[in-house]
LOROMAR-566861 format. One record per residue (C-alpha): residue in one letter; x, y, z. Coordinates in Angstrom, 3 decimals, decimal comma, m for minus. Example, Ala and Ser with C-alpha at 12.3 -4.5 7.8 and 13.67 -1.06 7.14 Angstrom:
BEGIN
+------+----------+----------+----------+
: type :     east :    north :       up :
+------+----------+----------+----------+
:    A :   12,300 :   m4,500 :    7,800 :
:    S :   13,670 :   m1,060 :    7,140 :
+------+----------+----------+----------+
END
This chain:
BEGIN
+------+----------+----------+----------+
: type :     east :    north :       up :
+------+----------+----------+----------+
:    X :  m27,751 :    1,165 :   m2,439 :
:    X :  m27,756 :   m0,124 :   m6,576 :
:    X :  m26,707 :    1,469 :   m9,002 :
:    X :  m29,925 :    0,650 :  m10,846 :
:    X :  m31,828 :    4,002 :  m11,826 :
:    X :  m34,089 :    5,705 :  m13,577 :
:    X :  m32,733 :    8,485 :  m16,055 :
:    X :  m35,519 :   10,727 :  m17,558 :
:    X :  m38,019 :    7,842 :  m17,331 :
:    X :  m35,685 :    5,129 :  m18,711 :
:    X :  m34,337 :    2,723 :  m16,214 :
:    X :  m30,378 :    2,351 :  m15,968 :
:    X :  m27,914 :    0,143 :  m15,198 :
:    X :  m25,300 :    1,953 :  m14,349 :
:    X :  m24,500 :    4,109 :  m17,881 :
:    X :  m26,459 :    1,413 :  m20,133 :
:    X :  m30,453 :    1,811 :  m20,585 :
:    X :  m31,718 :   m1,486 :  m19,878 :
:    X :  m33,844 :   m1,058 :  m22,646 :
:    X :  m30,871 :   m1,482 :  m25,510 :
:    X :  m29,530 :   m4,019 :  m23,202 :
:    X :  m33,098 :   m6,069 :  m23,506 :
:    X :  m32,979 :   m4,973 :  m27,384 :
:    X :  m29,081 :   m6,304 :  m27,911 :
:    X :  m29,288 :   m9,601 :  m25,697 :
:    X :  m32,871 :  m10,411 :  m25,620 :
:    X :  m35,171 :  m11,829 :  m22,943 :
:    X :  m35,401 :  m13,192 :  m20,509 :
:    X :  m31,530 :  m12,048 :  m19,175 :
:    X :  m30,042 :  m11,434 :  m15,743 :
:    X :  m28,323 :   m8,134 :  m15,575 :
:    X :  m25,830 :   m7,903 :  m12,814 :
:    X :  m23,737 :   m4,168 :  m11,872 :
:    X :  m19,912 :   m4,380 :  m11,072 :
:    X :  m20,218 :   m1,198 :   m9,247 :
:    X :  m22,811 :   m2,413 :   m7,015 :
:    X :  m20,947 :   m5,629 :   m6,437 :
:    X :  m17,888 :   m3,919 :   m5,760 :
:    X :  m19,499 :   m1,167 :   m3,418 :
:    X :  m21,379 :   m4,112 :   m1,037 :
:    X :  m18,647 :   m6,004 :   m0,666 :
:    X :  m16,554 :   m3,145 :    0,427 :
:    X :  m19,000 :   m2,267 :    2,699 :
:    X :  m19,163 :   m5,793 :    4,104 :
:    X :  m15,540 :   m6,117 :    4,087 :
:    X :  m14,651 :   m2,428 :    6,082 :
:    X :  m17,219 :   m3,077 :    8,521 :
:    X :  m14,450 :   m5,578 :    9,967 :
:    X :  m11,671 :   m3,777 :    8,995 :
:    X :  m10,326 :   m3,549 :   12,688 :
:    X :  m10,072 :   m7,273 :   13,375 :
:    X :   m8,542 :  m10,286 :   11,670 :
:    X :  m11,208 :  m11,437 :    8,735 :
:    X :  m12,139 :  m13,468 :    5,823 :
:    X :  m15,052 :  m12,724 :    3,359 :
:    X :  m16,159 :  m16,342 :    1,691 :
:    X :  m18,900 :  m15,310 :   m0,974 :
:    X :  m21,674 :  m17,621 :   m0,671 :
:    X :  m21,188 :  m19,565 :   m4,135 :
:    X :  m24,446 :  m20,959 :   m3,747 :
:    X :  m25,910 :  m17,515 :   m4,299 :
:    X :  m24,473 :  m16,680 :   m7,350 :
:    X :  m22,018 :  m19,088 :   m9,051 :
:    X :  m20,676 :  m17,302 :  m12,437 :
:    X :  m17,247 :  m17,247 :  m12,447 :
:    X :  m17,482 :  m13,984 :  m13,380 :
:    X :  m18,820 :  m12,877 :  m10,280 :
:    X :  m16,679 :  m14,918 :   m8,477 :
:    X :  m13,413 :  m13,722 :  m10,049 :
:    X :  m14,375 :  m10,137 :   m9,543 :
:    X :  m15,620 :  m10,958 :   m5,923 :
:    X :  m11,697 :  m12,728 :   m5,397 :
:    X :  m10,287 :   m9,551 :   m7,083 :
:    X :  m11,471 :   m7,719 :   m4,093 :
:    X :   m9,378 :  m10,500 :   m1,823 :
:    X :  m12,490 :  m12,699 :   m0,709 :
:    X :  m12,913 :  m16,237 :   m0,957 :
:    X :  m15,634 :  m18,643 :   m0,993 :
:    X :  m17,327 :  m20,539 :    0,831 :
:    X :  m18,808 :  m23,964 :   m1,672 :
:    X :  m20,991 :  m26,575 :   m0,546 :
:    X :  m20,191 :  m28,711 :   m3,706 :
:    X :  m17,787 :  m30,439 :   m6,075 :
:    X :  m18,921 :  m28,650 :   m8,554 :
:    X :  m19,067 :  m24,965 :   m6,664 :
:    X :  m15,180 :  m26,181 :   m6,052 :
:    X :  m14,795 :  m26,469 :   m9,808 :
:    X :  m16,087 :  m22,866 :  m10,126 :
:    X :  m14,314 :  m21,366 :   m7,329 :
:    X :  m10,700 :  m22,931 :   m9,035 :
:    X :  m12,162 :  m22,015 :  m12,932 :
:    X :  m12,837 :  m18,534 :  m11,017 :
:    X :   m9,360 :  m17,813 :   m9,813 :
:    X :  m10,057 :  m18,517 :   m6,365 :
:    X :   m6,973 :  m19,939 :   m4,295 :
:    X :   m7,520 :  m22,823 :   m2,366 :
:    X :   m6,538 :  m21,554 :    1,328 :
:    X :   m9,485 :  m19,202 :    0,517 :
:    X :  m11,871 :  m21,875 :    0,208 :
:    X :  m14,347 :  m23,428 :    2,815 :
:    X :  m16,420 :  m26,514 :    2,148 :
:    X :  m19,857 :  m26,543 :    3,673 :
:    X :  m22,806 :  m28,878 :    3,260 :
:    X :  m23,783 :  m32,222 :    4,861 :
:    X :  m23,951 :  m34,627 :    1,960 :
:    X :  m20,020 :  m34,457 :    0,425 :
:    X :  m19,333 :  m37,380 :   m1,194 :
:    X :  m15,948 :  m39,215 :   m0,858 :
:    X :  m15,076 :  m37,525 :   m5,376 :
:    X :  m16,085 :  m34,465 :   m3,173 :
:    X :  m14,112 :  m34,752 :   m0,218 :
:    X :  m10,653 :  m36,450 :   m2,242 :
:    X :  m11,187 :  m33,373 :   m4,933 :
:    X :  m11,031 :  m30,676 :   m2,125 :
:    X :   m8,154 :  m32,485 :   m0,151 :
:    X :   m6,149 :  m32,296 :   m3,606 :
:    X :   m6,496 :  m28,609 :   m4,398 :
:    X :   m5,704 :  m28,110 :   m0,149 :
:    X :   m8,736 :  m25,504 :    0,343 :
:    X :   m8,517 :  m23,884 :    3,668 :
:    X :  m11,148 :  m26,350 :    5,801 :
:    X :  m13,791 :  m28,089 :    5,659 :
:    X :  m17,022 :  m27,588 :    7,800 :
:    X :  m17,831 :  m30,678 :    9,235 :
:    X :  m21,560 :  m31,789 :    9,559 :
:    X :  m21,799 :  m34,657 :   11,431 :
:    X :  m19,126 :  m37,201 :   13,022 :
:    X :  m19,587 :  m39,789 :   10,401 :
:    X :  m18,818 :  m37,568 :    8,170 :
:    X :  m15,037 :  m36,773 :    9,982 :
:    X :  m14,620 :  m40,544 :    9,982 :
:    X :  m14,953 :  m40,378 :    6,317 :
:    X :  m12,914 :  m37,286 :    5,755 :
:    X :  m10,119 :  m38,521 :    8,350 :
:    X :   m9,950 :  m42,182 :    6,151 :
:    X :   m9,810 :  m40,189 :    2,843 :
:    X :   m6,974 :  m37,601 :    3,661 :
:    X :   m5,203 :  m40,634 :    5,725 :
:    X :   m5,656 :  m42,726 :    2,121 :
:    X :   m4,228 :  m39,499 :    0,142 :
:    X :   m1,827 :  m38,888 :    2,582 :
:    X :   m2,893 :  m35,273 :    3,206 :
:    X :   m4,190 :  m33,584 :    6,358 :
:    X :   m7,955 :  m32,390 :    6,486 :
:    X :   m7,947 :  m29,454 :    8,041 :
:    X :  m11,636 :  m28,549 :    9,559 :
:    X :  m13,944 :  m27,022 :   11,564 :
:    X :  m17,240 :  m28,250 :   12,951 :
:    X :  m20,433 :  m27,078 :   12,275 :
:    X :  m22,374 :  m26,077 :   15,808 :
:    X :  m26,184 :  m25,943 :   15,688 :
:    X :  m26,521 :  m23,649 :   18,337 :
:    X :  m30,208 :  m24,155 :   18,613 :
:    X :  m31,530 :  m19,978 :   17,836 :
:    X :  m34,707 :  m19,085 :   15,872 :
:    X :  m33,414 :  m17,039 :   13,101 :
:    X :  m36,798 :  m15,482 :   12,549 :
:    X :  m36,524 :  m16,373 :    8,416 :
:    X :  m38,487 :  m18,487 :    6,266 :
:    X :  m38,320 :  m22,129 :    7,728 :
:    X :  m37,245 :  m23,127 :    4,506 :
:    X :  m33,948 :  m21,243 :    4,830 :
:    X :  m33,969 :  m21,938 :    8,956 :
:    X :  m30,503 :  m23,943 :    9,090 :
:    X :  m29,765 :  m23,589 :   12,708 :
:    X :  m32,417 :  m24,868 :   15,268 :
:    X :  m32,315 :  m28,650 :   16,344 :
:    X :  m34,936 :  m29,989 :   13,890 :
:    X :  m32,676 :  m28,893 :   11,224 :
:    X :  m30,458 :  m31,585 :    9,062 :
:    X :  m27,402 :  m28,798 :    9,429 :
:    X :  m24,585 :  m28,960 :   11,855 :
:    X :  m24,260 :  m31,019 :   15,226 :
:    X :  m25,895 :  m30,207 :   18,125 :
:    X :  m24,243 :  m27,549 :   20,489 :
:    X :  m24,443 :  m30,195 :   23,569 :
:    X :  m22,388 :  m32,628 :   21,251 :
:    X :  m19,868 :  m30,147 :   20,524 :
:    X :  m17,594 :  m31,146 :   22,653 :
:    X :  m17,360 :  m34,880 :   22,618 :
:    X :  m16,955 :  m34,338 :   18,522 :
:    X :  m13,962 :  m32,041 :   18,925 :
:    X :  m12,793 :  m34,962 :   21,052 :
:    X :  m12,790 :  m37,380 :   18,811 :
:    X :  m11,747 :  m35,016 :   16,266 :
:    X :   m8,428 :  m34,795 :   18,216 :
:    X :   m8,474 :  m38,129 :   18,554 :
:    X :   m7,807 :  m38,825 :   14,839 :
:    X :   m4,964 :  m39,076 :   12,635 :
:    X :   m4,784 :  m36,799 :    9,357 :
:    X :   m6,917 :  m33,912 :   10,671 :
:    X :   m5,961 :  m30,600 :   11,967 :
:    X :   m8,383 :  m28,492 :   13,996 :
:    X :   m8,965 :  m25,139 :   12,687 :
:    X :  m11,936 :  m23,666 :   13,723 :
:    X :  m15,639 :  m23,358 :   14,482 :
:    X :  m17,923 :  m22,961 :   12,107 :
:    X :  m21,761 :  m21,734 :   12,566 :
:    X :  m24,861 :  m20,662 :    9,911 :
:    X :  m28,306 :  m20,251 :   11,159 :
:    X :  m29,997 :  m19,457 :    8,128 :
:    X :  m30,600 :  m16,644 :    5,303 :
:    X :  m32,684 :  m12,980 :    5,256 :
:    X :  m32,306 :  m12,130 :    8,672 :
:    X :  m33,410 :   m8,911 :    9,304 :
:    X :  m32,592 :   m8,435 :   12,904 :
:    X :  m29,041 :   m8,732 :   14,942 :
:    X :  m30,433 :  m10,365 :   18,058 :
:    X :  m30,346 :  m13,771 :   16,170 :
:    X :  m26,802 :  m13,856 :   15,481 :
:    X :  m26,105 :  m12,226 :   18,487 :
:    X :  m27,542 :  m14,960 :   20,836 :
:    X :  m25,374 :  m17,224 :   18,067 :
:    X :  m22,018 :  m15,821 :   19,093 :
:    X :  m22,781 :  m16,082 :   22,934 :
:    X :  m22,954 :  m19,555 :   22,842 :
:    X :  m20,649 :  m20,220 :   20,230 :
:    X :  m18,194 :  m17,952 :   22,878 :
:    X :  m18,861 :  m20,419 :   25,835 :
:    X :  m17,993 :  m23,278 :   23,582 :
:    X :  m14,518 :  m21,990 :   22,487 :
:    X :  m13,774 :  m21,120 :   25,851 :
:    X :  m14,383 :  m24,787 :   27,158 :
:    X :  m12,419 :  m25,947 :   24,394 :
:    X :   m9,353 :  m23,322 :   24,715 :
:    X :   m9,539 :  m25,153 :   28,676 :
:    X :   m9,410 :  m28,510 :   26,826 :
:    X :   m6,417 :  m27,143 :   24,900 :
:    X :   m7,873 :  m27,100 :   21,597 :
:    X :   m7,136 :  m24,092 :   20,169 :
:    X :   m9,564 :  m22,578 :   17,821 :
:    X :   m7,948 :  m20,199 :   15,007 :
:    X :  m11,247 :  m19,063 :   13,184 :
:    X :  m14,699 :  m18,746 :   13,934 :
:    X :  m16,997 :  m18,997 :   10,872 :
:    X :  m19,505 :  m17,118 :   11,570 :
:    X :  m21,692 :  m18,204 :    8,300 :
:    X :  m23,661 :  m15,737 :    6,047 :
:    X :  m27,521 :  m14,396 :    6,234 :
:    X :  m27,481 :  m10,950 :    6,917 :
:    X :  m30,888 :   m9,695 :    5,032 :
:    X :  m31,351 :   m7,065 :    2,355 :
:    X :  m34,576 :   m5,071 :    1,197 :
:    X :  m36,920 :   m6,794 :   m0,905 :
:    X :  m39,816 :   m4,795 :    0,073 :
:    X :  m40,208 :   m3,302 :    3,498 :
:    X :  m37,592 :   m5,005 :    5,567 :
:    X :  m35,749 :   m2,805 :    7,637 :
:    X :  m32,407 :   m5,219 :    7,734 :
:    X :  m29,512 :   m3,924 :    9,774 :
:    X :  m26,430 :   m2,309 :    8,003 :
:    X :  m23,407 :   m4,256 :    8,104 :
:    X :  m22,092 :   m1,880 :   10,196 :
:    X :  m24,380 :   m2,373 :   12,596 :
:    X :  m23,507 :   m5,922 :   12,231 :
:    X :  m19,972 :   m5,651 :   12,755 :
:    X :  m20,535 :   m3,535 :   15,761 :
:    X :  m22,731 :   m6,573 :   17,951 :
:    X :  m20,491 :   m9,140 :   16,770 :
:    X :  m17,010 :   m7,264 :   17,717 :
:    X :  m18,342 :   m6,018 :   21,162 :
:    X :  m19,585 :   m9,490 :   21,983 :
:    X :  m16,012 :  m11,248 :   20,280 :
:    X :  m14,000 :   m8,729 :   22,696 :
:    X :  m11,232 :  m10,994 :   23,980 :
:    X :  m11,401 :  m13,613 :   21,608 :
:    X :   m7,933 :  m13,998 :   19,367 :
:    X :   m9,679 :  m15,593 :   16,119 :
:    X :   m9,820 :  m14,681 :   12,729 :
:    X :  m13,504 :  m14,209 :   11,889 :
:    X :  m14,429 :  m15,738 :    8,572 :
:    X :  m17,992 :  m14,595 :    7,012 :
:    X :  m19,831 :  m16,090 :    4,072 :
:    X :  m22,295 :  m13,659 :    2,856 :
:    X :  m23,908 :  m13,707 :   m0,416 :
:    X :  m27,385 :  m12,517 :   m0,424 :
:    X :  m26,329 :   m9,167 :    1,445 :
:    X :  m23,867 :   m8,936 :   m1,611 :
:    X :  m24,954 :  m10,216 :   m4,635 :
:    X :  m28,996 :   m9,894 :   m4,175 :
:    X :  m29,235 :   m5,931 :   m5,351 :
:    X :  m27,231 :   m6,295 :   m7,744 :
:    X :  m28,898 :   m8,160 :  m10,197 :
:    X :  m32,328 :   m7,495 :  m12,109 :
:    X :  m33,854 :  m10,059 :  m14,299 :
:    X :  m35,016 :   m8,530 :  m17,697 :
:    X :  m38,487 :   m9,779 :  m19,047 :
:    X :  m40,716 :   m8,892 :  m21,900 :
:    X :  m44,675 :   m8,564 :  m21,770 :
:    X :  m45,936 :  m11,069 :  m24,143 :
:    X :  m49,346 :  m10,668 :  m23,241 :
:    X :  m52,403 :   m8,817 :  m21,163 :
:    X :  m54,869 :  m10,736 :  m20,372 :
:    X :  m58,151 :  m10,337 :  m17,953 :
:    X :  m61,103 :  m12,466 :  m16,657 :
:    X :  m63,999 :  m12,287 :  m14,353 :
:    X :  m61,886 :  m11,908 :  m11,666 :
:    X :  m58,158 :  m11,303 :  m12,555 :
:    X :  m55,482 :   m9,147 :  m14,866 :
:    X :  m52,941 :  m11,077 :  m16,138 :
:    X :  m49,209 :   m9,993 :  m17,268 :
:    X :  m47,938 :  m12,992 :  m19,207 :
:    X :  m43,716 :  m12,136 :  m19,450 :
:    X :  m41,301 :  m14,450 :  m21,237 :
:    X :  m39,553 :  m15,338 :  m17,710 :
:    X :  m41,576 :  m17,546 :  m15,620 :
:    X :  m40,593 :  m19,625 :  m12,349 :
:    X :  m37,600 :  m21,739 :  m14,149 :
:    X :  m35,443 :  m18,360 :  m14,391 :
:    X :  m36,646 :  m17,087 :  m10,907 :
:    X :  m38,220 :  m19,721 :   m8,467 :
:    X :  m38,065 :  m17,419 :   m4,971 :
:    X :  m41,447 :  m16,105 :   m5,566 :
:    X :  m43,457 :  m19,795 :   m6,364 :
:    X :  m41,110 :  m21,614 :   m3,980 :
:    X :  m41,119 :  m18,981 :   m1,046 :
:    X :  m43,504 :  m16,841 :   m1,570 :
:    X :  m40,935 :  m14,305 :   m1,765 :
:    X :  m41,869 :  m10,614 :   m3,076 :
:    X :  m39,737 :   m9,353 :   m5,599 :
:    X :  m40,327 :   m5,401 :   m6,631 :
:    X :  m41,443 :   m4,806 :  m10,365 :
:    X :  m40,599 :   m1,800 :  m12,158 :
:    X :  m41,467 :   m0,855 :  m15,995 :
:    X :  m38,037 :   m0,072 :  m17,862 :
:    X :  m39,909 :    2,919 :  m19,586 :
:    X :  m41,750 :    4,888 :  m16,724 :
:    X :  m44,474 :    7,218 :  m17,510 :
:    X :  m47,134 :    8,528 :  m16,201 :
:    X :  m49,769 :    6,100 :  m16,751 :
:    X :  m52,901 :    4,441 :  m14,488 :
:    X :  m52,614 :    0,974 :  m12,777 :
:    X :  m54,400 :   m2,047 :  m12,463 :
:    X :  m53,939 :   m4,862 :   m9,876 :
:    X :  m52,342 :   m7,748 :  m11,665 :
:    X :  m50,853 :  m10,999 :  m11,306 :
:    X :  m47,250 :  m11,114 :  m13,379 :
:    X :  m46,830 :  m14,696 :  m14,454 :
:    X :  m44,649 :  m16,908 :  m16,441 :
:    X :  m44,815 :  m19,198 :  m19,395 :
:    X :  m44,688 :  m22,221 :  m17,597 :
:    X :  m47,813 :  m24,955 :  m17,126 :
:    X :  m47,864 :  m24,617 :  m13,693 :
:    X :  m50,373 :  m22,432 :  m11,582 :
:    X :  m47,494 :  m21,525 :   m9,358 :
:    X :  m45,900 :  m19,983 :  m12,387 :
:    X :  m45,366 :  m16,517 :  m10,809 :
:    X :  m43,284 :  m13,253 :  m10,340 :
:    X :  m45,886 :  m11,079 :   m8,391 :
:    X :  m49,607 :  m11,450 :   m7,049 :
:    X :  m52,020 :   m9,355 :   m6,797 :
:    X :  m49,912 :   m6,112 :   m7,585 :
:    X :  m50,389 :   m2,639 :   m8,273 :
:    X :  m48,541 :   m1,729 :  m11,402 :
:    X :  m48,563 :    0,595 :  m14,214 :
:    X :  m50,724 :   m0,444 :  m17,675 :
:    X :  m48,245 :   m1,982 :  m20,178 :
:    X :  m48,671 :   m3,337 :  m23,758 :
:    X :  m47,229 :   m6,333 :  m25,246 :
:    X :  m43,674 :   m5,800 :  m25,963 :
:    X :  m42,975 :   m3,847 :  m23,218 :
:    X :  m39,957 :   m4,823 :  m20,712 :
:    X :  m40,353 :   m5,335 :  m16,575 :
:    X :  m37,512 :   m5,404 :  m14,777 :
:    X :  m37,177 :   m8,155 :  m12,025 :
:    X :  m35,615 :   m6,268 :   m9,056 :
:    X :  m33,068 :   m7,756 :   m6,349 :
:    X :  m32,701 :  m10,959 :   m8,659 :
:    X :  m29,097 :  m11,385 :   m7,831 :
:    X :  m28,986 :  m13,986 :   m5,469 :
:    X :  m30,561 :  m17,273 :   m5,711 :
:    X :  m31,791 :  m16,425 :   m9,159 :
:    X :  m29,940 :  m17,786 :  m11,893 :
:    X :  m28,449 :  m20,333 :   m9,613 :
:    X :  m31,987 :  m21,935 :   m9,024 :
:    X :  m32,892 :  m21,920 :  m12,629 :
:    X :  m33,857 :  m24,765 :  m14,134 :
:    X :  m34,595 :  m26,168 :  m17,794 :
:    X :  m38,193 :  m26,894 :  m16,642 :
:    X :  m40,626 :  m27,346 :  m19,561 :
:    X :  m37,431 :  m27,854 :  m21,806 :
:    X :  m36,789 :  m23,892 :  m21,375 :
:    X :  m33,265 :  m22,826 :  m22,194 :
:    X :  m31,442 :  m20,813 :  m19,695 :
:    X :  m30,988 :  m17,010 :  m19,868 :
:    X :  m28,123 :  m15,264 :  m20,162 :
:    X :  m26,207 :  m13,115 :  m17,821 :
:    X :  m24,391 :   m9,750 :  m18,579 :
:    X :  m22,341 :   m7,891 :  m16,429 :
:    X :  m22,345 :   m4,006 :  m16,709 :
:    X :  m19,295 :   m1,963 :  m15,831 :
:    X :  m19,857 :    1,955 :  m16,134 :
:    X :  m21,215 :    1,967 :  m20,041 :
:    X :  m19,951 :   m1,238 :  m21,580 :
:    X :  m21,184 :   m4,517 :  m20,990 :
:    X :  m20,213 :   m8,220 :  m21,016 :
:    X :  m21,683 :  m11,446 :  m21,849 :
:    X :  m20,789 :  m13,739 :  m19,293 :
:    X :  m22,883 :  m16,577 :  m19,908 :
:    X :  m24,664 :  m17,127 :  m23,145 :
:    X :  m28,108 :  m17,945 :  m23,654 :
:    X :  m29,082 :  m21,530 :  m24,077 :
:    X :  m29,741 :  m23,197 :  m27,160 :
:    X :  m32,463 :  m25,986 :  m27,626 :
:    X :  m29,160 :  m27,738 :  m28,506 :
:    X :  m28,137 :  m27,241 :  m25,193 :
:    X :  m30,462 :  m29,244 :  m23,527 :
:    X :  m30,397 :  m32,388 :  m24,974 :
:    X :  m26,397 :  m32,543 :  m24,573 :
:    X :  m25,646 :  m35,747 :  m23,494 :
:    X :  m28,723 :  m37,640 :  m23,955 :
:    X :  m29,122 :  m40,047 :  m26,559 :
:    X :  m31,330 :  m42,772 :  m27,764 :
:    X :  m30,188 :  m46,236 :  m27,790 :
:    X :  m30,033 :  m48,436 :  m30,963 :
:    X :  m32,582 :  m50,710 :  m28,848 :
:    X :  m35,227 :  m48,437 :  m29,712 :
:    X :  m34,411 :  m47,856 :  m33,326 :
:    X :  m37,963 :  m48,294 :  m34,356 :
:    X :  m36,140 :  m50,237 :  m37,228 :
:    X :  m34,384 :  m52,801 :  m35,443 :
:    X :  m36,148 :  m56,217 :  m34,838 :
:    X :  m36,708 :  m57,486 :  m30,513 :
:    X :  m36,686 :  m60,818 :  m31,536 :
+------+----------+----------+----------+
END
């Protein structure tokens, strides 16, 4: 459920038209509800309200602190797979024992930056990588604390692009490895065993996936409680789908029922990292019809956001539902909706069935919370939209829109070239 909806024929955000919204801020603009937000991630977050748990918000999927500090107002954390995602998670309000750090390229500013603000663990990619976090907390005199990531091998049944947890993946160490890493993770100075940590990819839609997951993730904590390791939280990762178009994704009560029944027994605190399941309704990208166009063969919508504010559709042939802010009753044609961008893969729908609309009009980009904005680029020297945050009938600015000012910030032109100054 969204609290995106259409009143008399004029499509809300909660009590704002997104019409004045488009009027006030202008377009292109992500538009992101606090009710929605707040309503998912109590969902999420009740679902497991019977066992020791930690909610990490994927940072990755949406990364204004904004978000983030209204997300950590509800008591979650984060889970960051950068230096900079760090940044935002401590800008954001976010404590650092409710911090995670995933990802399997941290560099050593990375790794020192997280040891100084003492987040909660990091999830550990590869062995070299321990080495390198075990010499740097050793050097700062800290202690890492950590959990390694298990690749435990299962077909997530996603996109292969957002696969993370099969063996031909660069995620995680392999499940057979396991075992002689904890090892030599006990083996070294400066770093404290916390957990185990697992994430097999993004949009699943079905719970036999994570399911399988947890049954081998079981066996391993089992062997390791034998080797008397003791494992305090199992990180269970993020991924759980939502509708985009006819997915049928389980509710997170559904979830929470597999995972619990199959966890019976096991004395960990469960720490999850969703973000798409989340974040993902409850954002909409605002656009504006610029043009109509038609050929031989084709009917063209030509909208002032293109592929640099919203990449899932060229990048993953994702669908992404399209919806008039004004609806009336009016025919249809079967268009493509593209961008401004000089690329043929500049697109937000093909082939679709949608209502006739003029230049001028706004189309709202549906389910464009997650992986939106925080994919957007400056491609063709396009500034950045804005985002707004709606809460009942006000609304809030909470990132402005670019300037062409904006993206030349920090370049420059050295004196070398003046075309004034003599090479000789």
């Amino acid at each position: 459920m969204n609290h995106f909806s259409y009143e008399q024929d004029e499509l809300y955000c909660e009590g704002i038209p997104l019409r004045k919204l488009a009027e006030a801020v202008g377009t292109p603009c992500y538009v992101y509800s606090c009710a929605t937000l707040r309503q998912h991630f109590n969902v999420f977050d009740h679902a497991f309200a019977d066992v020791p748990h930690m909610i990490c918000f994927s940072v990755k999927s949406n990364s204004n602190i904004a978000i983030l500090n209204l997300l950590g107002s509800f008591g979650g954390g984060v889970d960051i797979v950068s230096g900079g995602e760090l940044f935002r998670a401590l800008k954001a309000g976010i404590p650092g024992d409710r911090i995670v750090y995933s990802g399997v390229g941290k560099t050593l500013d990375e790794i020192d930056y997280a040891l100084s603000e003492d987040i909660l663990m990091f999830n550990i990619e590869s062995t070299q990588e321990l080495e390198v976090i075990a010499a740097r907390a050793k050097f700062l005199g800290r202690t890492a604390r950590i959990a390694l990531r298990v690749n435990p091998d299962v077909d997530p049944k996603t996109h292969p692009y957002i696969s993370t947890g099969m063996k031909e993946n660069k995620f995680g160490i392999d499940i057979e490895s396991a075992i002689n890493a904890y090892e030599q993770a006990r083996g070294l100075g400066h770093i404290q065993i916390l957990g185990v940590d697992c994430h097999i990819g993004s949009q699943l839609t079905e719970i036999a996936p994570f399911v399988d997951t947890l049954q081998r993730l079981r066996v391993l904590i089992e062997h390791l409680e034998k080797m008397q390791i003791t494992i305090r939280f199992l990180d269970l990762g993020g991924g759980l789908g939502i509708v985009y178009d006819q997915e049928e994704p389980p509710h997170p009560r559904e979830y929470a029922q597999a995972i619990l029944q199959k966890l019976n027994g096991l004395s960990c605190t469960l720490i999850f990292e969703p973000g798409r399941v989340i974040v993902g309704n409850a954002g909409v990208l605002l656009t504006k019809v610029l043009y109509t166009k038609r050929t031989a063969i084709k009917n063209f919508i030509i909208t002032d956001a293109g592929m640099n504010d919203l990449i899932r559709p060229s990048f993953y042939g994702s669908y992404h539902q399209i919806q008039p802010v004004e609806r009336t009753n009016r025919e249809t044609q079967v268009v493509d909706v593209v961008g401004p961008i000089c690329e043929s893969g500049d697109f937000l729908a093909r082939d679709r069935e949608l209502p006739l609309v003029k230049a001028g009009e706004y189309l709202t980009v549906m389910s464009a919370g997650a992986y939106g904005f925080s994919m957007g680029s400056n491609y063709n020297s396009r500034p950045r939209p804005p985002e707004v945050l709606v809460r009942g009938d006000q609304y809030f600015i909470i990132r402005q829109r670019e300037t062409w000012d904006d993206l030349i910030r920090g370049e420059s032109v050295p004196d070398l070239l003046n075309p004034g100054l003599s090479l000789s």
